[in-house]
Structure formats: C-alpha cells, structure tokens
N, C-alpha and C positions, 0 to 999 in steps of 0.2 A: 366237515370234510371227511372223504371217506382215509379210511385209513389201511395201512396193508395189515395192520391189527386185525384180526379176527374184528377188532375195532367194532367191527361191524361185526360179529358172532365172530364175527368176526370177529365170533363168525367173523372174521372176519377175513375169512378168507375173502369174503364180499369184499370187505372195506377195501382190502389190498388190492384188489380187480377193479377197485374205482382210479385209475391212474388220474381221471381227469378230477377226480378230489380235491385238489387243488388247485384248480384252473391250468394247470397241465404245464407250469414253467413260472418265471418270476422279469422283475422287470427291475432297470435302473432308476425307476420313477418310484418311489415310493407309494405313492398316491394312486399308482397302475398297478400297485402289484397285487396277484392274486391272494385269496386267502389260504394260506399256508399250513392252515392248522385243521380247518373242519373237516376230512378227509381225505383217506388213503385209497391206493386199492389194491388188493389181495393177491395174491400169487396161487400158482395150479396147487402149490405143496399146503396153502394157510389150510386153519382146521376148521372143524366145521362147528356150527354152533353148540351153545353149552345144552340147549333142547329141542327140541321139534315137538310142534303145538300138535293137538289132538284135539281132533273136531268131535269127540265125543265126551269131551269134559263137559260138565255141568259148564254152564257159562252166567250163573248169576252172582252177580260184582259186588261184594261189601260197600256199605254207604261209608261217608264218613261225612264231619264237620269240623276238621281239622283247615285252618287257614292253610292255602294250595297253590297262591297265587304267586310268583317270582316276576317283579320288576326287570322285564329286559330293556335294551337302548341300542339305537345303531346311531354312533355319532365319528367323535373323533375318535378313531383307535390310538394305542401308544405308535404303534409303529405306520400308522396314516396309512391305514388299508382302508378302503369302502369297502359299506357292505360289510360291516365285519357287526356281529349279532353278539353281543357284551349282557355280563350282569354281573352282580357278586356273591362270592359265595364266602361263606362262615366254616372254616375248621378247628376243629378242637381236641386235645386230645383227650385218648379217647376216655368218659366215664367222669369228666372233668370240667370245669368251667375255666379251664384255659385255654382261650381261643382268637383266632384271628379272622377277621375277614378282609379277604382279599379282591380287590376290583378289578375290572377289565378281563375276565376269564369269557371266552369265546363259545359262545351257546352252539355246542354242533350234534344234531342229529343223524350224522355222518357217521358217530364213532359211539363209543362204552367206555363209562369209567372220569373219573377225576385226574385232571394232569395240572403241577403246580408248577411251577419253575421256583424251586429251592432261594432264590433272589428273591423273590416276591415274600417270603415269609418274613416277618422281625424279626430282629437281632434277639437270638435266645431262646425262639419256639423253634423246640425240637417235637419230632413226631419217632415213635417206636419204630426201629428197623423189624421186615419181615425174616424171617432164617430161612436158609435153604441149604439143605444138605449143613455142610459143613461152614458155609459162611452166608452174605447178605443176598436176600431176593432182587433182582434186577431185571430193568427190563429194556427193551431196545421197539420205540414205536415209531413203524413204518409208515409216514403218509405221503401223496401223494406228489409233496413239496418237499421233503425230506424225511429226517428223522429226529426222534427224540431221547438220549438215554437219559437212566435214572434208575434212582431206586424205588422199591416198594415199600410200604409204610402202611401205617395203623392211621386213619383216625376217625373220628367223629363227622357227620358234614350235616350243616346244618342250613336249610333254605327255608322260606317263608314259614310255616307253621310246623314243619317236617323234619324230622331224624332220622339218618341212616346212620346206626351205629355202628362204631368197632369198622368200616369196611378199609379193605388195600385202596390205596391210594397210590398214584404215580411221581416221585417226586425229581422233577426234571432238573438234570446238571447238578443231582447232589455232588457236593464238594468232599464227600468221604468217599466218593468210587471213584476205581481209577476211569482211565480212558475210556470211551465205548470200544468193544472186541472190534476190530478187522472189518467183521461182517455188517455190522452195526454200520460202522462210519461208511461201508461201500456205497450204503444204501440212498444215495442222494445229500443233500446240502445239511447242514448240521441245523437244528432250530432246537438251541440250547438258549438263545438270550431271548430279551425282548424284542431286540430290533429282527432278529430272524425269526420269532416264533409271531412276532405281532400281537401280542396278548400277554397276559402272566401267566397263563392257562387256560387247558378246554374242558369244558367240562361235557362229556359227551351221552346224552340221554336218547341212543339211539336203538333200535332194534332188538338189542339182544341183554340179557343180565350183565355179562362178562363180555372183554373183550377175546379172549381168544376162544374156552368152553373146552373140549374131550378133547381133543388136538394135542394144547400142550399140556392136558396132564396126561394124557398116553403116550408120550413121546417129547421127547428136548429138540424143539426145534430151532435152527437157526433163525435170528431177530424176532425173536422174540422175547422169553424169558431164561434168567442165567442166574448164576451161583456166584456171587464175586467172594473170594477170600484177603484174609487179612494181605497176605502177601502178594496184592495185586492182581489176581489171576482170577479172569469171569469165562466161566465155561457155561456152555449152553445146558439147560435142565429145565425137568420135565415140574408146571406148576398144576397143584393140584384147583379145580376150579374155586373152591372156599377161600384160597390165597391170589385168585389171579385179579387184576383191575377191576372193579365192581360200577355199573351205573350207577347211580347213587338210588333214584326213582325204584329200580325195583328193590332196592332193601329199605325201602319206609313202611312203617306197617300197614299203615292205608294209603290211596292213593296212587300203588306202590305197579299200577299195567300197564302205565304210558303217558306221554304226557301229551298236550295242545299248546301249539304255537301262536300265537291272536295280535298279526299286527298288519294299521293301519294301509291302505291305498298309499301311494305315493304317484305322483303327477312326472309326467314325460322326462322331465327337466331333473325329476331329482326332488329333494330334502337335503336339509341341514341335518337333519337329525331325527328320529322316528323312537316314541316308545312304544311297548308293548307289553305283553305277558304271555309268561312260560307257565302253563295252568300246571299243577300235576294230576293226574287220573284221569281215565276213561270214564263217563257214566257213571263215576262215583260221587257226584258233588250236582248241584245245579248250572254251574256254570263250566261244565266237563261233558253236556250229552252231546254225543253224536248229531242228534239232529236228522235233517235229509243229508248228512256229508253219505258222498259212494265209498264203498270198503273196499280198499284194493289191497289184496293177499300178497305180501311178499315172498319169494321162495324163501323156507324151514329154515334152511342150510344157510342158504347166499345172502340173504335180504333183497336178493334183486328184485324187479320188475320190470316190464317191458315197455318203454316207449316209440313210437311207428311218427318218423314226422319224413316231411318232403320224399316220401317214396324208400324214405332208411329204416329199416328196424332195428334198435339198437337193444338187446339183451339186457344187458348190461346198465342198468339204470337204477336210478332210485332219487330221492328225495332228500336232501341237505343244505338244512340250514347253515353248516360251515363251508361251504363252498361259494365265493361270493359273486359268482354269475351263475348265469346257462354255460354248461359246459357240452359240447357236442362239435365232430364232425358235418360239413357242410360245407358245398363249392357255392352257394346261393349270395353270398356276404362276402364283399372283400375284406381283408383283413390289415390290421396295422398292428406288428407283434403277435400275437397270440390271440387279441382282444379282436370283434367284429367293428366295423366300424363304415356303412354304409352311409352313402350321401345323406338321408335321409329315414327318419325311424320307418322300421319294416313290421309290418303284421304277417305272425305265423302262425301255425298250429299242430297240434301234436298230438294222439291219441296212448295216454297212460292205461297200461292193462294188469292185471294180476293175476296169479294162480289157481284163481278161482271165479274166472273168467267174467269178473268186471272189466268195463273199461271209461273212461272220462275222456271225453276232447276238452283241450283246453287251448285258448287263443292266448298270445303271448307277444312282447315287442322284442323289437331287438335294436338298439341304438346304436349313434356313433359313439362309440368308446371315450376316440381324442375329446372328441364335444364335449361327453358328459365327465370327464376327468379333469380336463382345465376349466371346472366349475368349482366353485366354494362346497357344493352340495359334498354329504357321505353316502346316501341313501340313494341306490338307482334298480327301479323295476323293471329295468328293459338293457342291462349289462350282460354281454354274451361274449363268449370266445370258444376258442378252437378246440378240442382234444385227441389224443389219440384215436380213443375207444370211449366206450360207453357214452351215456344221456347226463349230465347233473343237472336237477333242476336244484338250481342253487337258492340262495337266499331270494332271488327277486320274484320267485316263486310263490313265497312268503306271503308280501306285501299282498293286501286286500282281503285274506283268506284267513280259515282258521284250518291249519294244519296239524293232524294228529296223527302221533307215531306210538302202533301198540307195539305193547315188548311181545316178545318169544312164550309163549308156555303159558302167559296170563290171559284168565278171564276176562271178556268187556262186554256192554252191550251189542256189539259190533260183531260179537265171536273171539275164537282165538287169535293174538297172536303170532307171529308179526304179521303187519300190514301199516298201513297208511290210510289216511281218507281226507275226504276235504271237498 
C-alpha cells in the first residue's frame, strides 16, 4: 500500500500521493474491506527520495548463493481482508540469538521499511529504543487508510537465508510513547491494533532504501518523524537517513537491489488461498533474472509511473502488492461502495509507461465485487474499485506474473534503479 511515508522514498513523498493506497476508504464488512496497510500517498510537502539512480554507474550485480526465497500466502488474514499478501518474518535483537518470529506481516511493495505492531511481540522481547535529540525517536506513518504511530527501534531482521543487521525498525502502538501528536492522529483512522491494521505488520520492500530519505533529515517535518521525551511531549525532528525506517532487502549484503514477486494465476471466481515467493535480488541468483520481463523506469524522486486506460492518463501510479485491488477512477463500472461491481466480469486494458519511455499493454478483469466477497474465496484477480486520484495496480496484478521492484541507486541487470518490470 502506498504510503504518505516517503514509504515510497517516499520517497515517499510518492507513497503519500498514492491516496488510493488503500483502496481509497474502508467498509462495515469486514471481508470488503480494503487493505489498509500496503499503501499511502504523499503530500506536495513529503521529501524526496534517500537517492536518485545514475545511469552511469557500472551496472554489474554481485552473484550470490545465499538462500533468497521468502514463503508468501494470500489466505485468511487476521482481520479478513482479501487479497492481503502475508509471510513471516524473524526479529532479533540486534548481534543476538534472541528472536521472534512474527506471522501475518503484510508483503507491500507500496511502502519501505519493517512496521510491527508492539502486540504482536512476546511477552518480554524488548527491542533498543532509537535517541533523538534529547528523548525517543518516533514516528507517525501516513497511509492511505490511516495512520500508524510508534517508536523507532534497533533490530536484527532475518528472512530466508538473509540478514539485515542492526537496521531502525518501526514499532507500532509502543506502549512507552504517549499519545500520537495532534498531527499524527488528524491524519485519517488510527491503525494501531490488529483489527484496524489488518495484519501484525508491513513489511515494505518497496522502491526506495528508507522510507522518508533528505527530506526529513533536512528539515522536521510534520507526520513524520518526532523526538518524544520522558515527560510526554513528541515534537516534530529532523531524522538523519542512517536512523530513519530501513527496507530490510537493501541492507542484506547480497541480494540487497530488489526483490521479485512470483505468484500463481488465480481463476475468475477466486481461491481459497494462493502461495508464492517473495525472491530477494535482481539478476543476482538463478531464479531472480529478468528474463524477457519490460523495464519500466520509475520517477528518481516519486516512484511514480504512468498508466493511460479508457482514454484517462493517470500520472500518478505505480505497482503494489499492498494494495488489494485495481484502484482507479472510472464512469465505465457501476459501483457498490467504493468496490466495481458490474453485472458481469468486464475485460480492460491499460498501457503502463516509464521514464524511460517503455511502455506495456496489459489486459485485465474487473469483477462484481458483491459476487466475489459473498464467496468463501481470499484471493481474487479481477477486484477493482474506485479512487480519488491516481492508478493502483494492486495485488491482483500479481497473480500469474513475476513482478519485480528494483530499489533506488542499486545496480541490476536491468540498469539502475527504481523501476518495475514484469
């Protein structure tokens, strides 16, 4: 999902300009409701990414033989969202073999960085506060379904064969910070528990190194990063990038440019349930090459990319697996809530482009919503609804494809940095 987090280098200032991140609202239906957590989107003020790639870098990608593969699953979520892209992950602190791993963390491409919900830990794993200024580093993440406060943290994160040491981590609803600031809580519905966040956590392997980059360590910006002191008081402050939310993927030593998404077709009607794999690396492994996939350039700054369907151009787009429809503007579909929901499945299509003047047609469904929600199924490739602004090709995007998201400033076979392909 995208996020107002720089999330996205959000960068993410992108993330935060993704409003439809979240499927652009929520529902009394559980089982309707959007996914809440893989994406925000960015405001004019977010900052801009931690790097801008350079098409003059050497672009040959260290091998490795480090196990790379991450078990995902789109099943029953905790909070019975469809469409919500699960795995587990291992933290530990950090330099230590005391660790936990925690299940149902929601795989989004939308965002940067490790978010935990403090609940989700056992009783008695603590994780190192980060300092700032004169009390704890805190942070306020905007998505596109609310928000998230918490503290910043140290620790270990450990997936399939892979260590990213030592990085900030986001620990949501710690119970030692007071309240979210003002600003924080303005920003939309709180998703501090399970049942609001839908997951225990995101883990966001998207776009960019860091969730916010130069932004907030040149300047204290509002919802973002804050200084909470003993005596209750979280003022806004400026994070330097070495302490801000970290992807996990770009601080592995290998492995460490992007990762590939690899999951199965799913049929009109839906699945029960779908597994797959979260690869880590570009062209660094045998089972990570590009391939014939098209390289689409995402902007430096934004992550965006352009999507053109039924005669709309929408700017404002990108690629997230935390988002659990097509999210997009469109009179072509009547609606029921938020969700599309046509008499009968529709065939569309849509031409994705990048900065560097690829572009992909791609044909796509669009279902009735009611239909496929008062079904047993979690998994649906043809789920679409409404947005403000921008394009999400959300999770159902996914399905049948192998989707890869290079980071920012990293070498692949592909080139620099961010982009997509598939």
């Amino acid at each position: 999902m995208k996020s107002a987090l720089r999330f996205y280098a959000l960068a993410l200032v992108v993330c935060a300009a993704l409003a439809a991140c979240g499927g652009g609202g929520g529902s009394n239906n559980s089982s309707s409701t959007p996914s809440g957590t893989g994406s925000s989107g960015g405001t004019p003020s977010s900052p801009s990414t931690a790097g801008t790639s350079n098409s003059n870098q050497n672009t040959s990608v260290p091998q490795s033989n480090v196990a790379n593969v991450q078990p995902v699953t789109v099943g029953v979520s905790p909070g019975m969202t469809r469409n919500m892209l699960t795995t587990s992950v291992t933290i530990c602190q950090a330099g230590t073999s005391n660790c936990a791993t925690i299940d149902d963390i929601q795989v989004d491409t939308g965002s940067n960085g490790l978010r935990i919900l403090a609940s989700a830990l056992p009783a008695g794993f603590s994780l190192p506060a980060m300092a700032s200024g004169g009390g704890v580093a805190s942070e306020c993440a905007v998505f596109g379904s609310g928000y998230a406060w918490g503290s910043v943290r140290t620790a270990d994160v450990r997936m399939a064969g892979q260590l990213a040491a030592a990085i900030p981590v986001h620990l949501i609803a710690d119970p030692a910070l007071p309240a979210a600031p003002t600003d924080c809580a303005n920003a939309g519905p709180a998703m501090l528990t399970v049942a609001s966040l839908h997951s225990n956590g995101i883990l966001g392997v998207g776009l960019f190194p860091v969730d916010c980059g130069s932004g907030c360590a040149n300047a204290a910006l509002p919802r973002w990063y804050y200084s909470c002191t003993s005596g209750g008081t979280c003022t806004a402050s400026t994070q330097t990038v070495e302490q801000q939310v970290t992807n996990p993927v770009s601080s592995f030593p290998l492995d460490n440019n992007g990762v590939v998404i690899d999951l199965p077709a799913v049929a009109d009607a839906g699945a029960a349930s779908v597994s797959g794999s979260l690869i880590f690396g570009i062209g660094t492994q045998a089972n990570n090459t590009l391939g014939g996939a098209s390289v689409i350039k995402a902007n430096s700054v934004t992550g965006y990319v352009t999507t053109t369907a039924g005669g709309q151009t929408y700017t404002l787009s990108y690629l997230d697996s935390g988002s659990n429809g097509f999210f997009f503007h469109s009179s072509q579909f009547p609606l029921c809530g938020i969700w599309y929901c046509p008499s009968s499945t529709q065939a569309a299509s849509a031409s994705i482009a990048g900065s560097n003047g690829v572009s992909s047609t791609v044909a796509f469904d669009v279902g009735n919503a009611s239909t496929l929600f008062a079904s047993s199924n979690n998994a649906f490739g043809n789920l679409a609804g409404t947005s403000s602004q921008g394009f999400a090709w959300g999770l159902p995007f996914f399905y049948g494809r192998r989707i890869y998201t290079a980071i920012a400033s990293r070498n692949t076979a592909g080139g620099v940095g961010p982009y997509y392909a598939f």
